[in-house]
C-alpha positions as YAML, in Angstrom:
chain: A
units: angstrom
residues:
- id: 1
  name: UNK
  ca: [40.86, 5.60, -14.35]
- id: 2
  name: UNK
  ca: [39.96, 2.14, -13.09]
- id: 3
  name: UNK
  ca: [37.10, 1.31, -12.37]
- id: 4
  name: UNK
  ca: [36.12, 0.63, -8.21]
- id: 5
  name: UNK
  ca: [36.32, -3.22, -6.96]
- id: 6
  name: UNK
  ca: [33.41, -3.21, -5.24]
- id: 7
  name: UNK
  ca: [32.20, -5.58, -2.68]
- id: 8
  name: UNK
  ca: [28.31, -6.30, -2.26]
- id: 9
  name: UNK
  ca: [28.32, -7.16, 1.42]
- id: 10
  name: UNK
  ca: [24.62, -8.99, 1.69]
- id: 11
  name: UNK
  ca: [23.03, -9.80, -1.51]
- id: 12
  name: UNK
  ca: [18.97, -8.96, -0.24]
- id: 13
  name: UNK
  ca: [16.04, -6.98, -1.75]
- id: 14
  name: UNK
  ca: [17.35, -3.89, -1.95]
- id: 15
  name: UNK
  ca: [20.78, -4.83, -3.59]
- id: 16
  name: UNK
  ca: [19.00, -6.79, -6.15]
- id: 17
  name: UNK
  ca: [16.14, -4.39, -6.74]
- id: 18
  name: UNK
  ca: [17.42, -1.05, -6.21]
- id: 19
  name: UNK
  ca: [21.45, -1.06, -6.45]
- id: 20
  name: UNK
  ca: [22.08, -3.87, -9.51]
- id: 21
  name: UNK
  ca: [19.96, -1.14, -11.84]
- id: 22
  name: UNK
  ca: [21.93, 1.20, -11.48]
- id: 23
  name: UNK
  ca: [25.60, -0.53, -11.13]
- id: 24
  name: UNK
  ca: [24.72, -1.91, -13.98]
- id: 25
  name: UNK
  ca: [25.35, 1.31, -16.31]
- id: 26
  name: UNK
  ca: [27.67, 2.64, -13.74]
- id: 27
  name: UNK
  ca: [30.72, 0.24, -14.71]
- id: 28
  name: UNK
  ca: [33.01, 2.90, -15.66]
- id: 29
  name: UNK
  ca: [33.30, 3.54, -12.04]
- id: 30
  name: UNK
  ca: [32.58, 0.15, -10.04]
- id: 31
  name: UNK
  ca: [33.13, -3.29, -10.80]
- id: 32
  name: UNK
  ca: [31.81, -5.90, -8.48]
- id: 33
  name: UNK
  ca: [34.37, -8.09, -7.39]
- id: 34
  name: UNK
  ca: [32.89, -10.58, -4.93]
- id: 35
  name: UNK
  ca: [29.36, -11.06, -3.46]
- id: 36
  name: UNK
  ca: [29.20, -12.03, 0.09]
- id: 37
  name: UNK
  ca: [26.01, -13.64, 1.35]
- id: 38
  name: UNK
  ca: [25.32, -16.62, 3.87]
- id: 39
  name: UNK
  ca: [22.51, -17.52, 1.85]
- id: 40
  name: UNK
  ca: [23.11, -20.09, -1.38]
- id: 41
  name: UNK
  ca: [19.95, -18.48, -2.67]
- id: 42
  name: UNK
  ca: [20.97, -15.20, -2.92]
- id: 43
  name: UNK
  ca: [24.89, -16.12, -4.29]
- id: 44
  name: UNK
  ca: [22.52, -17.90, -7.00]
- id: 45
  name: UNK
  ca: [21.12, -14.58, -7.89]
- id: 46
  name: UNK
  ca: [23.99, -12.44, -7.61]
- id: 47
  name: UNK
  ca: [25.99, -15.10, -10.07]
- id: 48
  name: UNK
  ca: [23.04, -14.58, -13.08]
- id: 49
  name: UNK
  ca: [23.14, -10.31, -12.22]
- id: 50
  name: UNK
  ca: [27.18, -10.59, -12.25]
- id: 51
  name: UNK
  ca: [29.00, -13.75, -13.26]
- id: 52
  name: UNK
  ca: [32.05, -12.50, -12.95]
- id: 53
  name: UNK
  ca: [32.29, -11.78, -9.39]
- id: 54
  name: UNK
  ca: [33.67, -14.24, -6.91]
- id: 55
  name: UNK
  ca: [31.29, -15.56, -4.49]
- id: 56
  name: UNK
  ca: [31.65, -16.43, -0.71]
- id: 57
  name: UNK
  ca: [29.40, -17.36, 2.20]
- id: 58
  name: UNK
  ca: [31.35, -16.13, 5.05]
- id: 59
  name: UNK
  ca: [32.76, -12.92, 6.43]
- id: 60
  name: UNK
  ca: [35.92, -14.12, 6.76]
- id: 61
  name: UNK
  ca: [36.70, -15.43, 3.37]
- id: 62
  name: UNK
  ca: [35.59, -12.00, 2.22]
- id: 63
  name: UNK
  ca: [38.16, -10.27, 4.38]
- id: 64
  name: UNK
  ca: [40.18, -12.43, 2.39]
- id: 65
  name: UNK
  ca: [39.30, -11.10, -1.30]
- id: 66
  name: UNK
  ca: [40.55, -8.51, -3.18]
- id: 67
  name: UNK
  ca: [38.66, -5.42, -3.80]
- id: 68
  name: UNK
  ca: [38.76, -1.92, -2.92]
- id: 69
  name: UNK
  ca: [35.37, -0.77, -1.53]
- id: 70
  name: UNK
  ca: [32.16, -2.56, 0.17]
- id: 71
  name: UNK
  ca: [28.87, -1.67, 0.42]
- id: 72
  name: UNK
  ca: [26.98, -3.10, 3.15]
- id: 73
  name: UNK
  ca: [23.84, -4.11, 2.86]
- id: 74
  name: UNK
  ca: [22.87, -7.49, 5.20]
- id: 75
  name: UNK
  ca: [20.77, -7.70, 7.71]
- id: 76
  name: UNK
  ca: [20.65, -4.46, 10.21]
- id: 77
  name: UNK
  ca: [22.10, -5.59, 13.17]
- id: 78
  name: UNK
  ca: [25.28, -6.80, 10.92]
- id: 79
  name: UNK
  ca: [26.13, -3.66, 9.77]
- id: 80
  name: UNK
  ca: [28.11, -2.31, 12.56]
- id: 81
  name: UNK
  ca: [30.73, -4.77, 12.97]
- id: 82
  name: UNK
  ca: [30.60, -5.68, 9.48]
- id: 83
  name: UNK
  ca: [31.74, -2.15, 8.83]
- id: 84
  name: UNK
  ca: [34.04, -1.69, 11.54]
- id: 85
  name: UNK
  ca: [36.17, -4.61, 10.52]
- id: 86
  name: UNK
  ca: [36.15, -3.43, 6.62]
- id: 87
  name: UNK
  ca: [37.53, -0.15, 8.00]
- id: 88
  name: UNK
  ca: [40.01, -1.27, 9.96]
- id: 89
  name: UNK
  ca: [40.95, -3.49, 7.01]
- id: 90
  name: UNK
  ca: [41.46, -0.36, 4.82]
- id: 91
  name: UNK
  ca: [38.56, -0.80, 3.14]
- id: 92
  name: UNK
  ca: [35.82, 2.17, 2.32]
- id: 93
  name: UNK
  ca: [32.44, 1.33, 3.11]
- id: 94
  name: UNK
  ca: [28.86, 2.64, 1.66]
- id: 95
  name: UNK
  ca: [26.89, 1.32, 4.51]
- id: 96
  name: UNK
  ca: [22.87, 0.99, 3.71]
- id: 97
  name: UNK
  ca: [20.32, 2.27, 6.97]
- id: 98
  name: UNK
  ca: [21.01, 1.73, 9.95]
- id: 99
  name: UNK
  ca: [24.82, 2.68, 9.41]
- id: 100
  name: UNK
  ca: [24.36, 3.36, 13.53]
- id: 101
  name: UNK
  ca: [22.29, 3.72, 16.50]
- id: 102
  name: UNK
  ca: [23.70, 6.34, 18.68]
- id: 103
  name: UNK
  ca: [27.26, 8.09, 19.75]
- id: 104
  name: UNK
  ca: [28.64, 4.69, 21.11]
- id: 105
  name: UNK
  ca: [28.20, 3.04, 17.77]
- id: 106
  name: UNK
  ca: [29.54, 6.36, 15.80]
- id: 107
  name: UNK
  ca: [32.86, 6.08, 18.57]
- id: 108
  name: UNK
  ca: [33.72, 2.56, 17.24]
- id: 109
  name: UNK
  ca: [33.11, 3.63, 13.13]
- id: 110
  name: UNK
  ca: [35.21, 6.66, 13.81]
- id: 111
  name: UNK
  ca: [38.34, 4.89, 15.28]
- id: 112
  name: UNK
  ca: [37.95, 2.46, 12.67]
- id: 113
  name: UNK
  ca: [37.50, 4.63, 10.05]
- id: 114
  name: UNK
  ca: [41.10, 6.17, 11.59]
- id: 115
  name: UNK
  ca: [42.97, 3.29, 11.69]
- id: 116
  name: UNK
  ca: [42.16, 1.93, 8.16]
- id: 117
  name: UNK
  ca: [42.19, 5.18, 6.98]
- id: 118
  name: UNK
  ca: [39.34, 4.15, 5.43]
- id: 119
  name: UNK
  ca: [35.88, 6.49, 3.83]
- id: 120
  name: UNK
  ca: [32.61, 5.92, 5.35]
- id: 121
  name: UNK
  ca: [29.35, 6.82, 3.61]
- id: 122
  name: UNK
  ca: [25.58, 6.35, 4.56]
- id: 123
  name: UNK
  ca: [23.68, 5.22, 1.51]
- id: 124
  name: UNK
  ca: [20.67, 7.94, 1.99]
- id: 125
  name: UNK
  ca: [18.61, 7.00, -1.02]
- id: 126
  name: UNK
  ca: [16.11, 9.58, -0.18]
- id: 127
  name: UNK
  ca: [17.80, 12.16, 0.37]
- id: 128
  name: UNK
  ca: [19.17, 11.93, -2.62]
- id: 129
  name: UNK
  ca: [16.05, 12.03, -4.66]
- id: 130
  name: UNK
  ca: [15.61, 15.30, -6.86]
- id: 131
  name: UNK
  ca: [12.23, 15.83, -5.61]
- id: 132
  name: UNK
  ca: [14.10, 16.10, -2.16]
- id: 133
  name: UNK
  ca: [17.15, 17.87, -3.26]
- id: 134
  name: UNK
  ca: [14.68, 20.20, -4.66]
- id: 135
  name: UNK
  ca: [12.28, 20.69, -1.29]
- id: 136
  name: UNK
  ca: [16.01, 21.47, 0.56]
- id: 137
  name: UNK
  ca: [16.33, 23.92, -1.40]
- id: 138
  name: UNK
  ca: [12.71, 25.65, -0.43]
- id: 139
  name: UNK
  ca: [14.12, 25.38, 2.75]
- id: 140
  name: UNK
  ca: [16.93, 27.37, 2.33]
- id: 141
  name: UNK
  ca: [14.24, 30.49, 0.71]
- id: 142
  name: UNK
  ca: [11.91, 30.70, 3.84]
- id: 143
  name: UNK
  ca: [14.83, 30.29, 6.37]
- id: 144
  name: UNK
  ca: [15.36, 30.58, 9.09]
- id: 145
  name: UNK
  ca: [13.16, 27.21, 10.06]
- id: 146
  name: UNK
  ca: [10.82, 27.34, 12.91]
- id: 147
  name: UNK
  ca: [9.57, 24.03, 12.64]
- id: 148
  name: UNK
  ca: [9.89, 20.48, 10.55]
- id: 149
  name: UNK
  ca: [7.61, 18.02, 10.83]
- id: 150
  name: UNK
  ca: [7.73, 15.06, 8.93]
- id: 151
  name: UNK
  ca: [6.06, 12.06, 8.15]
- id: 152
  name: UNK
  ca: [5.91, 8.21, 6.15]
- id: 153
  name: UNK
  ca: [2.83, 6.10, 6.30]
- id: 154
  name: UNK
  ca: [2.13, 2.55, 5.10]
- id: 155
  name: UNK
  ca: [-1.29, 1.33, 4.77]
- id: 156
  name: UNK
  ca: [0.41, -2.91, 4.31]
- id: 157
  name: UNK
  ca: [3.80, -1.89, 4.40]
- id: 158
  name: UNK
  ca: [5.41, -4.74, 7.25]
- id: 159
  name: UNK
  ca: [8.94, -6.28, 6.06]
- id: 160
  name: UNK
  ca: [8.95, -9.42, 4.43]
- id: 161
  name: UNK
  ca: [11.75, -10.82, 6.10]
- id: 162
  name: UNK
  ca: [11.93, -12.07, 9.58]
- id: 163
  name: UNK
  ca: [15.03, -10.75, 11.24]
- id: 164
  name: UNK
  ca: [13.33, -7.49, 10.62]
- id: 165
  name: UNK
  ca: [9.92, -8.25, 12.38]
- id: 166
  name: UNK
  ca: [12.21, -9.17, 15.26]
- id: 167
  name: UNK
  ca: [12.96, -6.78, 18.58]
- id: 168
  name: UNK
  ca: [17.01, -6.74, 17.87]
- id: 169
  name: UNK
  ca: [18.55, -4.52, 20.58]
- id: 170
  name: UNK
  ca: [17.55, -0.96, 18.21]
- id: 171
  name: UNK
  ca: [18.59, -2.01, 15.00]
- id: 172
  name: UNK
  ca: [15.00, -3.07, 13.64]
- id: 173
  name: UNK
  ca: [11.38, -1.47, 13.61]
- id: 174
  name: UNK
  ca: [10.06, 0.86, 11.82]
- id: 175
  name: UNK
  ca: [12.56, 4.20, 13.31]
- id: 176
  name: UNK
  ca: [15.43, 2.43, 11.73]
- id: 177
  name: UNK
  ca: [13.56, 1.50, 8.78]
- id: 178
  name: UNK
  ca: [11.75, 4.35, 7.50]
- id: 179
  name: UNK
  ca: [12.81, 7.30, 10.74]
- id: 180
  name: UNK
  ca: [16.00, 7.03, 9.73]
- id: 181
  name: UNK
  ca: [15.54, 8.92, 6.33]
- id: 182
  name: UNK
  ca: [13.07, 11.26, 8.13]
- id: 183
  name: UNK
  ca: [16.25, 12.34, 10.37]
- id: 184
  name: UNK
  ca: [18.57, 12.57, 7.82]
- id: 185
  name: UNK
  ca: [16.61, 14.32, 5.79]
- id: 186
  name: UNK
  ca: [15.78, 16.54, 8.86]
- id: 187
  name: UNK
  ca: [19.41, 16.83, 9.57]
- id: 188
  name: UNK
  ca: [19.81, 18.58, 5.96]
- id: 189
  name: UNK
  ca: [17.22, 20.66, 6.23]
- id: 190
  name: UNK
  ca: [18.64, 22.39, 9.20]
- id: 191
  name: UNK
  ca: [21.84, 22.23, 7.37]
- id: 192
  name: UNK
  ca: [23.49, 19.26, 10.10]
- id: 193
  name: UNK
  ca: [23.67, 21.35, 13.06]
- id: 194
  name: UNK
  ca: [25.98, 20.58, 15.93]
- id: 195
  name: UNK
  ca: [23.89, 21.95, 18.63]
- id: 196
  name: UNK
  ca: [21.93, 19.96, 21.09]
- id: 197
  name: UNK
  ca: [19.20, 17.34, 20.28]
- id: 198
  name: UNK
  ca: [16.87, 16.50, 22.76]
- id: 199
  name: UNK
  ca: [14.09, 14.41, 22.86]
- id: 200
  name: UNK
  ca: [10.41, 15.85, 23.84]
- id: 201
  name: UNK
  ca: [8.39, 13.41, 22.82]
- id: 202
  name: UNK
  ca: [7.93, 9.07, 21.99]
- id: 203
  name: UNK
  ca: [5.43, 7.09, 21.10]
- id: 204
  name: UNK
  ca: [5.77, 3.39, 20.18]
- id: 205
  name: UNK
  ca: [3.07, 0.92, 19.21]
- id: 206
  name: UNK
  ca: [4.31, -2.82, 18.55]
- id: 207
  name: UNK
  ca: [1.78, -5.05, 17.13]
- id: 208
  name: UNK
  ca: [1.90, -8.70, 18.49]
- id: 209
  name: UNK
  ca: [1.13, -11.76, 16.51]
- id: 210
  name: UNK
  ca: [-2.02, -12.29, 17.26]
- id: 211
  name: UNK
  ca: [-2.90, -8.80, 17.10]
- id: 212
  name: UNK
  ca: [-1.33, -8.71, 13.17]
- id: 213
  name: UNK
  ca: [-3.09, -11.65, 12.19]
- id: 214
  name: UNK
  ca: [-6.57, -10.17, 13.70]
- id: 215
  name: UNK
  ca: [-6.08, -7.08, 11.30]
- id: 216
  name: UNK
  ca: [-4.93, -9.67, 8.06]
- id: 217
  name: UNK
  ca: [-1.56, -7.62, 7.85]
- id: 218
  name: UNK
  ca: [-0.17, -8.06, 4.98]
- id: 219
  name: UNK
  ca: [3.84, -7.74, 3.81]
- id: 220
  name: UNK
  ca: [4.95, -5.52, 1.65]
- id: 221
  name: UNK
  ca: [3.81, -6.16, -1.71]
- id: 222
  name: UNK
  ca: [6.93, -5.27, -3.60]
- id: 223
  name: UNK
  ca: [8.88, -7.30, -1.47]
- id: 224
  name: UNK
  ca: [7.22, -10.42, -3.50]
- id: 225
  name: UNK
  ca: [5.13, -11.53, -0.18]
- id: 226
  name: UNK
  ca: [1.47, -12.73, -0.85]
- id: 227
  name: UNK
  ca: [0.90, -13.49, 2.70]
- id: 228
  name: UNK
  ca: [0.22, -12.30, 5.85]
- id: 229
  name: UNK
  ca: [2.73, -12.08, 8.72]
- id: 230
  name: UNK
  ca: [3.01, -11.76, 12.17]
- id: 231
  name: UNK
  ca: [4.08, -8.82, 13.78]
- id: 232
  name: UNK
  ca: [6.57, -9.55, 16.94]
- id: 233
  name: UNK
  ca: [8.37, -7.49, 19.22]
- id: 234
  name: UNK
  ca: [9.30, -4.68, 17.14]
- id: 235
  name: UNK
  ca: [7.34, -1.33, 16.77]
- id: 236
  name: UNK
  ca: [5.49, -0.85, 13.40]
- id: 237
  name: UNK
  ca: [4.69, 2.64, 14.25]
- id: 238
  name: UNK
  ca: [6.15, 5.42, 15.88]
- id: 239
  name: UNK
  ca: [5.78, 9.26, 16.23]
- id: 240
  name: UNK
  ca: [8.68, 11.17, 18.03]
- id: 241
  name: UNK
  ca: [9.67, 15.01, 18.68]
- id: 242
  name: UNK
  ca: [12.93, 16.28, 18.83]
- id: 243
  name: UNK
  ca: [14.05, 19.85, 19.92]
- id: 244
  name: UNK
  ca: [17.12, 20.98, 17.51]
- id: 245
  name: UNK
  ca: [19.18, 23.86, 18.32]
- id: 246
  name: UNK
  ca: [15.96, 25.08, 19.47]
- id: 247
  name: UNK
  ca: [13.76, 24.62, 16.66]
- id: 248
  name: UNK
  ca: [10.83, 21.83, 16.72]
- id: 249
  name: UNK
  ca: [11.20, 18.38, 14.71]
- id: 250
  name: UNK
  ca: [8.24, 15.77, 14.71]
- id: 251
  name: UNK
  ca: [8.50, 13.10, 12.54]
- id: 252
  name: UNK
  ca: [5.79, 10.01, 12.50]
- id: 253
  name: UNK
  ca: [6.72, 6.50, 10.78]
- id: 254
  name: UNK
  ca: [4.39, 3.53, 10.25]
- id: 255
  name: UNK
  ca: [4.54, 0.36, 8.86]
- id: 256
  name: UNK
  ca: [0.44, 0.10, 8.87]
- id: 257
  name: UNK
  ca: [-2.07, 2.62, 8.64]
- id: 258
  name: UNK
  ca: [-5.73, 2.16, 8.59]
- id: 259
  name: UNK
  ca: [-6.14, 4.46, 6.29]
- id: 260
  name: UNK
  ca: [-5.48, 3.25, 2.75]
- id: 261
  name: UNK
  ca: [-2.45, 3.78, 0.22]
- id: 262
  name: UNK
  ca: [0.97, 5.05, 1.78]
- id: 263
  name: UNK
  ca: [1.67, 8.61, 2.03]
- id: 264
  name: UNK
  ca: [5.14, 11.34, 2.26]
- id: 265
  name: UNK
  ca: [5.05, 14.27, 3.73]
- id: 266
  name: UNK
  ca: [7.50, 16.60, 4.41]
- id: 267
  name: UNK
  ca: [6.88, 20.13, 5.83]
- id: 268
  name: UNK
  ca: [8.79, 23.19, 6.85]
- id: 269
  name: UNK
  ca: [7.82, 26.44, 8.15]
- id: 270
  name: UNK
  ca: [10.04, 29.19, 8.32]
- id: 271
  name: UNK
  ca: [10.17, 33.03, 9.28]
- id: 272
  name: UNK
  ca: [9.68, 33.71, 5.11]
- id: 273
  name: UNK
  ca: [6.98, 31.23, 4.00]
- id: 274
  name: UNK
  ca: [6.56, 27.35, 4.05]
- id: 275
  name: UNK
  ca: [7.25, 24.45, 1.82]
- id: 276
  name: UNK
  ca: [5.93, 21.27, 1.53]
- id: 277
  name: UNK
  ca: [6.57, 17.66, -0.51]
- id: 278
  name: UNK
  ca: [3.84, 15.31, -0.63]
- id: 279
  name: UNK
  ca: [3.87, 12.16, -2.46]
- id: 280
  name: UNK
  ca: [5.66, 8.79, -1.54]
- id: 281
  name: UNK
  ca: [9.26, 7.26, -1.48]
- id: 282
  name: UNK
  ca: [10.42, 3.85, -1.96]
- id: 283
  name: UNK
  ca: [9.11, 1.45, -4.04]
- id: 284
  name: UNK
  ca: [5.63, 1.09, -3.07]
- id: 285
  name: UNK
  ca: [2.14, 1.92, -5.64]
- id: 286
  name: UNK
  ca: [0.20, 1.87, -2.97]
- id: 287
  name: UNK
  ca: [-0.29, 5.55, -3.82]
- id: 288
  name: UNK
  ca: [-2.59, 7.83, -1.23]
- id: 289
  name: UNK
  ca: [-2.02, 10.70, -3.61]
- id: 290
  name: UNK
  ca: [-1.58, 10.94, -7.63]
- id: 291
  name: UNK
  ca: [0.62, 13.50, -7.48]
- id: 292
  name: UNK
  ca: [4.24, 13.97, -6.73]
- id: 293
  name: UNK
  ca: [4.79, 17.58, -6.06]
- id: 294
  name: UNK
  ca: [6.39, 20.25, -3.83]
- id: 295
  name: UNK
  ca: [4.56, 23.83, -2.55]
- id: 296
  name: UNK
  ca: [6.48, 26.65, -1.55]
- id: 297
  name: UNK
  ca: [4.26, 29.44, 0.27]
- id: 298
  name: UNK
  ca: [5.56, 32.78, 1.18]
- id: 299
  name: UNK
  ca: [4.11, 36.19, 2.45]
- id: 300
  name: UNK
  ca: [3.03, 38.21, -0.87]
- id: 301
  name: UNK
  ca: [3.97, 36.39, -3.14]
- id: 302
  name: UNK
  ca: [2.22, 33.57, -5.52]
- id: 303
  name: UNK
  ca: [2.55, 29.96, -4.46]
- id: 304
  name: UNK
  ca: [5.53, 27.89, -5.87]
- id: 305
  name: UNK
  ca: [4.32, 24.61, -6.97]
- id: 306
  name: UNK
  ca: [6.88, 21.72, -8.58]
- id: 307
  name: UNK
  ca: [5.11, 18.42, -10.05]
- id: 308
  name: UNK
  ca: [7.75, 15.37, -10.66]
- id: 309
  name: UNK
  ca: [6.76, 12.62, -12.59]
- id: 310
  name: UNK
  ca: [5.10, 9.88, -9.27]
- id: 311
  name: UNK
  ca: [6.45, 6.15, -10.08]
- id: 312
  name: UNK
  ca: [9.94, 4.11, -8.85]
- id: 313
  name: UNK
  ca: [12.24, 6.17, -10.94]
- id: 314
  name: UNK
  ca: [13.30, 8.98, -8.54]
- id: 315
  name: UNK
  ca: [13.92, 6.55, -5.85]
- id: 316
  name: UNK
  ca: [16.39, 4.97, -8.42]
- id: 317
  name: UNK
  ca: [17.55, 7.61, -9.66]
- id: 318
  name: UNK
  ca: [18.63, 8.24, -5.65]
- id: 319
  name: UNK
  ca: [20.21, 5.17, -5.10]
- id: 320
  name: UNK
  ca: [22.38, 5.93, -8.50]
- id: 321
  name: UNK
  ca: [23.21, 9.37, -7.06]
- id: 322
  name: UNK
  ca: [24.44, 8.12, -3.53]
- id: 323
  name: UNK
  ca: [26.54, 5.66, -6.18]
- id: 324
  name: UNK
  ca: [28.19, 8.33, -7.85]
- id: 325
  name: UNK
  ca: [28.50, 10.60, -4.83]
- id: 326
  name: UNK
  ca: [30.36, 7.50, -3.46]
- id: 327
  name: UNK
  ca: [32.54, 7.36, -6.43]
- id: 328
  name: UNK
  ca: [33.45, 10.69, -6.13]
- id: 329
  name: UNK
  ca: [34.90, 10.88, -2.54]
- id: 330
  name: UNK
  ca: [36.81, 7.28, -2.99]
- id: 331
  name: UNK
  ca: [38.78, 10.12, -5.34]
- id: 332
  name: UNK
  ca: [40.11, 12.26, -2.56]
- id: 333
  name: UNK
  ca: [42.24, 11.28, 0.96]
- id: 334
  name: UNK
  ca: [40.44, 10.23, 3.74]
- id: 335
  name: UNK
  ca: [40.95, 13.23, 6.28]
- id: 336
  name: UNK
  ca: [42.44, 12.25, 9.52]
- id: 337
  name: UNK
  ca: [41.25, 14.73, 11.15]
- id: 338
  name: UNK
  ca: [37.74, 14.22, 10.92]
- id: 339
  name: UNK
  ca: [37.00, 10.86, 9.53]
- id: 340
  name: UNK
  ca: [33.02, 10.57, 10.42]
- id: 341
  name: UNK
  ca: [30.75, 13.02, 8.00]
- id: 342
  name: UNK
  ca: [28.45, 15.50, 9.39]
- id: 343
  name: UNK
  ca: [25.23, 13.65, 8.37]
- id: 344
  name: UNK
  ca: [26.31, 10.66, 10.78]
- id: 345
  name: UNK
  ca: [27.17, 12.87, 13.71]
- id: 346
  name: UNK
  ca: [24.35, 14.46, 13.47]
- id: 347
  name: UNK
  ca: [22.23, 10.74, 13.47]
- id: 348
  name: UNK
  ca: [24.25, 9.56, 16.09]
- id: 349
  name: UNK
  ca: [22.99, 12.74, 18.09]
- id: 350
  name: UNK
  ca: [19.87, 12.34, 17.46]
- id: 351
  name: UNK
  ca: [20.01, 8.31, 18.09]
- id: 352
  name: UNK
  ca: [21.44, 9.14, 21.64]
- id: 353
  name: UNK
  ca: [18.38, 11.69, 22.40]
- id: 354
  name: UNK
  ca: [15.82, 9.48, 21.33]
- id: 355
  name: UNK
  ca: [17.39, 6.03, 23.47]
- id: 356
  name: UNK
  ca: [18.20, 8.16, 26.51]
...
């Protein structure tokens, strides 16, 4: 079997520092084929991480390449149309967060997705973790869930770049940045239920400039910034509630914290027990805790307790598994029938309760 010609659609941070890992090792199944990337910078990189691939600076001479898959990964607000016009060009897409903001945005993928008869896939890094894979599972031994609430905290933790400090019609912030795993991990928990989402509770903050460069807020660190930078119109913190087929999500995201190092949390209760994961995603050391670990309680019975090893290689180790679960569906037919995945209705849901 040949191996996939792959398309990197935006050659950024996270396709340098997460993805070119683990493609690396992973050329039995893709080959990258062309970079696309308005940026000469970033075309300079990708040709020292793969000299063989074609380069090109605009859309429209990609369109114009040869290769069999994309993944998207530009700048948010691109990825909708970006994607659309890959589908409809026949060509399957592994679209990096935000693949959508609501049901409107999920109707145009969907018809796209028909008349290419193309594969769409969210790249959901974190959900993908084994750490993760494993606290789903703890889920599934104290259902049925009453409640999930769920949280990510950075102490410095603002985007280095500026298109994604900037208010951009819902596609930046710090919901599409770091909610968006929240809800799709939410979503598995609950096993992507097709009931009613509605929205019971939101709470923005957005820091101004001034206000950011009062507090000395710094970028992320493993982004490669050293300075400070200004906050605009975007929020860098946000807690929301969401009622789901009747049971109670919170989830709380923010891009500063006052209180030091950056903290995961992820609990469930249920009617047999409760399980937790603390720790942190991403690629941040900025560690609140030491440990990595997951807790299962339950009536009468000792509590469960699962250490994995804290450090960048889970998250990898995600983004190689969303790689290979990729892989593996570009092997079977599109279905007709229903060409959008459960995990993006279910986000597309939730995106139209929360910007009702």
């Amino acid at each position: 079997m040949n191996p996939v010609a792959l398309a990197l659609c935006g050659c950024g941070w996270v396709v340098r520092q997460a993805y070119a890992p683990v493609l690396r090792p992973m050329a039995d199944r893709f080959d990258v084929a062309v970079v696309f990337d308005p940026d000469p910078a970033a075309l300079e990189v990708a040709e020292r991480l793969w000299p063989r691939a074609r380069r090109v600076t605009s859309f429209e001479a990609l369109l114009d390449e040869r290769f069999d898959a994309a993944l998207v990964a530009g700048p948010n607000a691109s990825h909708l149309d970006q994607t659309v016009r890959l589908l409809r060009n026949g060509r399957a897409c592994l679209v990096e967060k935000p693949v959508l903001r609501d049901e409107a945005d999920l109707a145009a993928l969907a018809a796209a997705a028909f008349v290419g008869g193309s594969h769409l896939v969210a790249a959901t890094a974190c959900r993908h973790r084994a750490d993760v894979r494993f606290w789903l599972d703890q889920c599934r031994q104290i259902a049925p869930l009453r409640r999930i609430d769920l949280l990510w905290h950075r102490h410095d933790g603002i985007p280095a770049r500026a298109w994604q400090r900037r208010s951009d019609d819902g596609w930046t912030g710090v919901v599409p940045d770091l909610g968006t795993h929240l809800l799709d991990i939410a979503g598995a928990a609950l096993d992507w239920p097709e009931g009613s989402i509605r929205r019971t509770a939101l709470r923005a903050e957005v820091d101004t400039a001034e206000s950011a460069a009062a507090l000395a807020v710094g970028a992320a660190r493993w982004h490669g910034a050293e300075t400070a930078v200004p906050m605009l119109a975007t929020p860098s913190r946000c807690a929301l509630g969401l009622t789901v087929s009747g049971i109670e999500v919170t989830i709380s995201v923010r891009w500063r914290d006052e209180t030091a190092g950056d903290l995961v949390r992820l609990s469930a209760v249920g009617d047999n027990g409760s399980a937790v994961l603390e720790g942190l995603f991403g690629f941040s050391d900025a560690r609140r805790v030491p440990w990595q670990r997951v807790e299962r309680h339950a009536p009468d019975a000792p509590m469960m307790v699962r250490d994995f090893q804290p450090g960048v290689a889970l998250q990898r180790a995600g983004f190689a598994a969303v790689l290979r679960d990729f892989a593996a569906r570009l092997q079977q037919p599109p279905s007709p029938d229903s060409p959008i995945s459960a995990d993006l209705a279910f986000l597309a849901r939730a995106g139209t309760a929360l910007r009702a």
